[in-house]
C-alpha positions as a Markdown table, in Angstrom:
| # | Residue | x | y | z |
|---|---|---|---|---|
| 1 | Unk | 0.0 | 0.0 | 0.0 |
| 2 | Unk | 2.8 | 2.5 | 0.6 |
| 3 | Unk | 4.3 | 1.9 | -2.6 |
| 4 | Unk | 1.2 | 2.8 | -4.4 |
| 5 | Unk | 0.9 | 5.8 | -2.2 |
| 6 | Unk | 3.9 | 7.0 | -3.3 |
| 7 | Unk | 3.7 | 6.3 | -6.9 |
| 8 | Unk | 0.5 | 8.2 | -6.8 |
| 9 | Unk | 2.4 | 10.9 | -5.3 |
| 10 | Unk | 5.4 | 10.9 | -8.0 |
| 11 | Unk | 2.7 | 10.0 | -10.9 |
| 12 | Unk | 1.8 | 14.4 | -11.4 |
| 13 | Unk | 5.7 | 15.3 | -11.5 |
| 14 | Unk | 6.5 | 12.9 | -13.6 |
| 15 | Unk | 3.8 | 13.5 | -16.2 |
| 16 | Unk | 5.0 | 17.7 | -15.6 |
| 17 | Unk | 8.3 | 16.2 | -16.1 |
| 18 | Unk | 7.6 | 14.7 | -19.7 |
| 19 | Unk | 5.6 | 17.7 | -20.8 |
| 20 | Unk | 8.5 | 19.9 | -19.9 |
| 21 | Unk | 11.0 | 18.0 | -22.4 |
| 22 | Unk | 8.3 | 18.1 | -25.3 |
| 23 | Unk | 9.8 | 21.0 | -27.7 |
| 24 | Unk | 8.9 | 23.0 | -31.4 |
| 25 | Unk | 10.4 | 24.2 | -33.5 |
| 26 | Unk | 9.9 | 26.7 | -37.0 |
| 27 | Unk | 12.2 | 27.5 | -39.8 |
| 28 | Unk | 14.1 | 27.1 | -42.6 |
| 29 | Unk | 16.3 | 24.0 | -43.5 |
| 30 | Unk | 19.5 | 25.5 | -44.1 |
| 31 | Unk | 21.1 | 21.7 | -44.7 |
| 32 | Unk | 20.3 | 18.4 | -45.3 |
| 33 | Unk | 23.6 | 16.3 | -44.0 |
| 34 | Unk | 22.0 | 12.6 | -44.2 |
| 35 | Unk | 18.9 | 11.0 | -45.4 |
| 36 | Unk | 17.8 | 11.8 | -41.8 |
| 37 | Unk | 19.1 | 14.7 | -40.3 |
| 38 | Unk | 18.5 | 18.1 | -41.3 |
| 39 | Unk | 19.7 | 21.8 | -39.7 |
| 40 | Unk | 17.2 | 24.3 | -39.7 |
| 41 | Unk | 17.2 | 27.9 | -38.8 |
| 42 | Unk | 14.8 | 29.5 | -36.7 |
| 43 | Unk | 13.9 | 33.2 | -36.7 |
| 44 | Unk | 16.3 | 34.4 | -34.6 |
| 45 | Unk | 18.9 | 32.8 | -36.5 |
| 46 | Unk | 19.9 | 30.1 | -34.4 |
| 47 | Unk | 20.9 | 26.4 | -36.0 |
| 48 | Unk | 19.4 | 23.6 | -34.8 |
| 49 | Unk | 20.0 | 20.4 | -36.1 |
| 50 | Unk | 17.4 | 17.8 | -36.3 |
| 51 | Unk | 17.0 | 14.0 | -36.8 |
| 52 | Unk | 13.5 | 13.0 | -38.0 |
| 53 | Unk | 11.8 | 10.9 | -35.8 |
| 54 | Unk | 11.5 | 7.1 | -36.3 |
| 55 | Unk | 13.4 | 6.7 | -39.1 |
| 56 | Unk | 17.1 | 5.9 | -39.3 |
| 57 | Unk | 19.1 | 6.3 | -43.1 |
| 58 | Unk | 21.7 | 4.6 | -44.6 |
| 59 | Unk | 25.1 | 5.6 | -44.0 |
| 60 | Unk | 27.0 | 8.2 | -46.7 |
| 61 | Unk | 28.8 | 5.2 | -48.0 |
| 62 | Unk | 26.3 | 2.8 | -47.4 |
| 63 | Unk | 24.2 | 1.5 | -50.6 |
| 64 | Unk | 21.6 | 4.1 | -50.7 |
| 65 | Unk | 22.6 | 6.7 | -48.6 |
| 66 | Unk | 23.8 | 9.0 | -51.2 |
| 67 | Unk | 19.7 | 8.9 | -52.6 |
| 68 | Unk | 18.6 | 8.6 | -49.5 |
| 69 | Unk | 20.3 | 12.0 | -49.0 |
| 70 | Unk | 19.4 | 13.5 | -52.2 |
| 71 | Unk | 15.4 | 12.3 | -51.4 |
| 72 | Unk | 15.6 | 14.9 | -47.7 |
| 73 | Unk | 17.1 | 17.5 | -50.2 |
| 74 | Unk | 14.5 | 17.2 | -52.7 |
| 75 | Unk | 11.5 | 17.4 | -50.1 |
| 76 | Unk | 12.7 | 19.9 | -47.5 |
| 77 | Unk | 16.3 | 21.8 | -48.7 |
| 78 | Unk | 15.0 | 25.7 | -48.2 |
| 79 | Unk | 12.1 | 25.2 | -47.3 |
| 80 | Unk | 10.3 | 26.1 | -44.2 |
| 81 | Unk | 9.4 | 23.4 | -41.6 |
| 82 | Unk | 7.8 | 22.8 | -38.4 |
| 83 | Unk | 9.3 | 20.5 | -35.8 |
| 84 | Unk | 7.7 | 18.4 | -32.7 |
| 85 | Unk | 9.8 | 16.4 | -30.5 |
| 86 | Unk | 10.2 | 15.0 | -26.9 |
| 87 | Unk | 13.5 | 14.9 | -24.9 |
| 88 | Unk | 16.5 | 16.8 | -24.6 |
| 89 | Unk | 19.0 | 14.7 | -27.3 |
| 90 | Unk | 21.7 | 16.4 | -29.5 |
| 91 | Unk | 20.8 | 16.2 | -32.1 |
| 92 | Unk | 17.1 | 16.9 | -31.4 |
| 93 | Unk | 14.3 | 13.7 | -32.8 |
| 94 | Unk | 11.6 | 15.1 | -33.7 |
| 95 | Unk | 8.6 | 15.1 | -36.4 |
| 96 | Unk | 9.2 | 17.3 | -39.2 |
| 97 | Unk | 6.6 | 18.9 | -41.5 |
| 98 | Unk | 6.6 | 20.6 | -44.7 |
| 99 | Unk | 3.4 | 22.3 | -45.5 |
| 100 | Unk | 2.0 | 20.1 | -43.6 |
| 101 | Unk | 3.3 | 16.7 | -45.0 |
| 102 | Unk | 5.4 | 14.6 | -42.6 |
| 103 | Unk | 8.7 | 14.4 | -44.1 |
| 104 | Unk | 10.1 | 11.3 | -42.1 |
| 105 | Unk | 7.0 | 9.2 | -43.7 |
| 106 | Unk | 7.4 | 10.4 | -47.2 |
| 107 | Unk | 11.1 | 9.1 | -46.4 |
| 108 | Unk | 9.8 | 6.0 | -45.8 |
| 109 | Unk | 7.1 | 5.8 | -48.5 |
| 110 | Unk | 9.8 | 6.4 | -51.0 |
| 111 | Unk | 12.0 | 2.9 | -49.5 |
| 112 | Unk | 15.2 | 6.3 | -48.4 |
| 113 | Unk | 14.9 | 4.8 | -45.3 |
| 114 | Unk | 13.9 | 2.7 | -42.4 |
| 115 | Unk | 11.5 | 2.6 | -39.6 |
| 116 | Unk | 13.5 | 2.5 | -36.1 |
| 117 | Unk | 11.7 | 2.3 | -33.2 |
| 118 | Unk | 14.4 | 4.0 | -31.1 |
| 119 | Unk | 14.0 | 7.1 | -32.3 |
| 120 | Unk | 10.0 | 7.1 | -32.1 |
| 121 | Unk | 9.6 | 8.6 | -29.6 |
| 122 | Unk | 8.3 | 12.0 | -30.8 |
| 123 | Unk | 5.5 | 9.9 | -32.7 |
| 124 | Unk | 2.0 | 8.8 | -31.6 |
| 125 | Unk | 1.1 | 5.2 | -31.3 |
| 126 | Unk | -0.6 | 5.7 | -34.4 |
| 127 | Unk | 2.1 | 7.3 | -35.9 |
| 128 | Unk | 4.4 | 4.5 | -35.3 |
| 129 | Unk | 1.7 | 2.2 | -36.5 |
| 130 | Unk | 1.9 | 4.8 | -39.9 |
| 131 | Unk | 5.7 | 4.3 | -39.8 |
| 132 | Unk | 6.2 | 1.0 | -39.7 |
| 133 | Unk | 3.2 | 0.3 | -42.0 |
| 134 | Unk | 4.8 | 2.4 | -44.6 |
| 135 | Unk | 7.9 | 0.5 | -44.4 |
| 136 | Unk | 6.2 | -2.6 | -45.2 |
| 137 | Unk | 4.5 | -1.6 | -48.3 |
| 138 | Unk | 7.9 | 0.3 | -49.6 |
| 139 | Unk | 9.8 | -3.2 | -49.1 |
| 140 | Unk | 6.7 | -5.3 | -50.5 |
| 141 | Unk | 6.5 | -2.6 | -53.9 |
| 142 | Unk | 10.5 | -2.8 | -53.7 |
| 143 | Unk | 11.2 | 0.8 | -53.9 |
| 144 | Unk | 14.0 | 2.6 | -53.0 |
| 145 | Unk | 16.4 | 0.7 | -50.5 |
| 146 | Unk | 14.1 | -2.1 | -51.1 |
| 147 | Unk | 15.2 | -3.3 | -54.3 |
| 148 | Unk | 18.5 | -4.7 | -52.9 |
| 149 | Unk | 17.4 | -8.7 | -52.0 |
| 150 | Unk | 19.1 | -8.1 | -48.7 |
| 151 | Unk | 19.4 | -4.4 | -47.1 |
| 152 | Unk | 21.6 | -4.0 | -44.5 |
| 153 | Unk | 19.9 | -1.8 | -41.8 |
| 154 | Unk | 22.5 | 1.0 | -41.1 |
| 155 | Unk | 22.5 | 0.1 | -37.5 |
| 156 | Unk | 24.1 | -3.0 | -38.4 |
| 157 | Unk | 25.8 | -1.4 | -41.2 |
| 158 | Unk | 27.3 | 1.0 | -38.2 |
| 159 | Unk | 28.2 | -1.9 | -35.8 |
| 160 | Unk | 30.1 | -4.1 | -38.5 |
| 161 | Unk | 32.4 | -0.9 | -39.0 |
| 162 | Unk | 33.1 | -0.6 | -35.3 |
| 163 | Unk | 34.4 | -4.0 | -35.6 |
């Protein structure tokens, strides 16, 4: 009984502690340096880079990293975004819009990269649900990364060069 008592005490801070690390974020995207990560500028001319949440792209010299870079350019290089995320990471995860499309989706969609769990945080349940759904249907059509038989996830990509 004590144990509940005091979770019911700690269960209001810790919800006011979560709300207090949800973050936005408006401006333009200044550079695209991977498939997944952008820098944007706000209007006070601050840089801010930015990973898009639930995704994670394949390296520069991974197969597929150079389009999956060229892919972020095309959809958000100069243009202006919006940005929600949760946490305090550098680089900041969050959910990137432009004009109201979900970038890190039309990522996906387009096989540029893949859904990661780790970084979904920013997303809904939904969301994720959207994500990984996406994914699926990319690999199924075989677009983008998904025409290789055998695409090596650039986490595992990243571990085998650590090696």
């Amino acid at each position: 009984m004590r144990s509940l008592l005091s979770l019911l005490v700690l269960l209001p801070a810790l919800c006011i502690g979560s709300a207090a690390q949800a973050w936005a974020l408006q401006g333009q995207v200044v550079a695209v340096i991977s498939g997944d990560t952008l820098r944007i500028r706000d209007e006070r001319k601050a840089q801010h880079t930015v990973r898009l949440a639930g995704v994670d792209a394949p390296e520069k010299f991974q197969a597929h990293g150079q389009r999956s870079l060229d892919a972020l350019l095309e959809l958000a290089f100069q243009k202006y975004v919006t940005v929600e995320g949760v946490g305090s990471d550098s680089p900041r995860i969050g959910r990137v819009r432009v004009e109201g499309r979900d970038i890190g989706m039309e990522q996906l969609q387009r096989g540029a990269v893949w859904y990661d769990k780790s970084r979904a945080q920013a997303l809904s349940a939904s969301e994720r649900q959207s994500y990984a759904t996406a994914q699926d249907e990319a690999r199924v059509a075989r677009v983008g990364l998904w025409r290789d038989k055998q695409p090596i996830p650039p986490w595992e990509y990243r571990a085998g060069r650590r090696k």
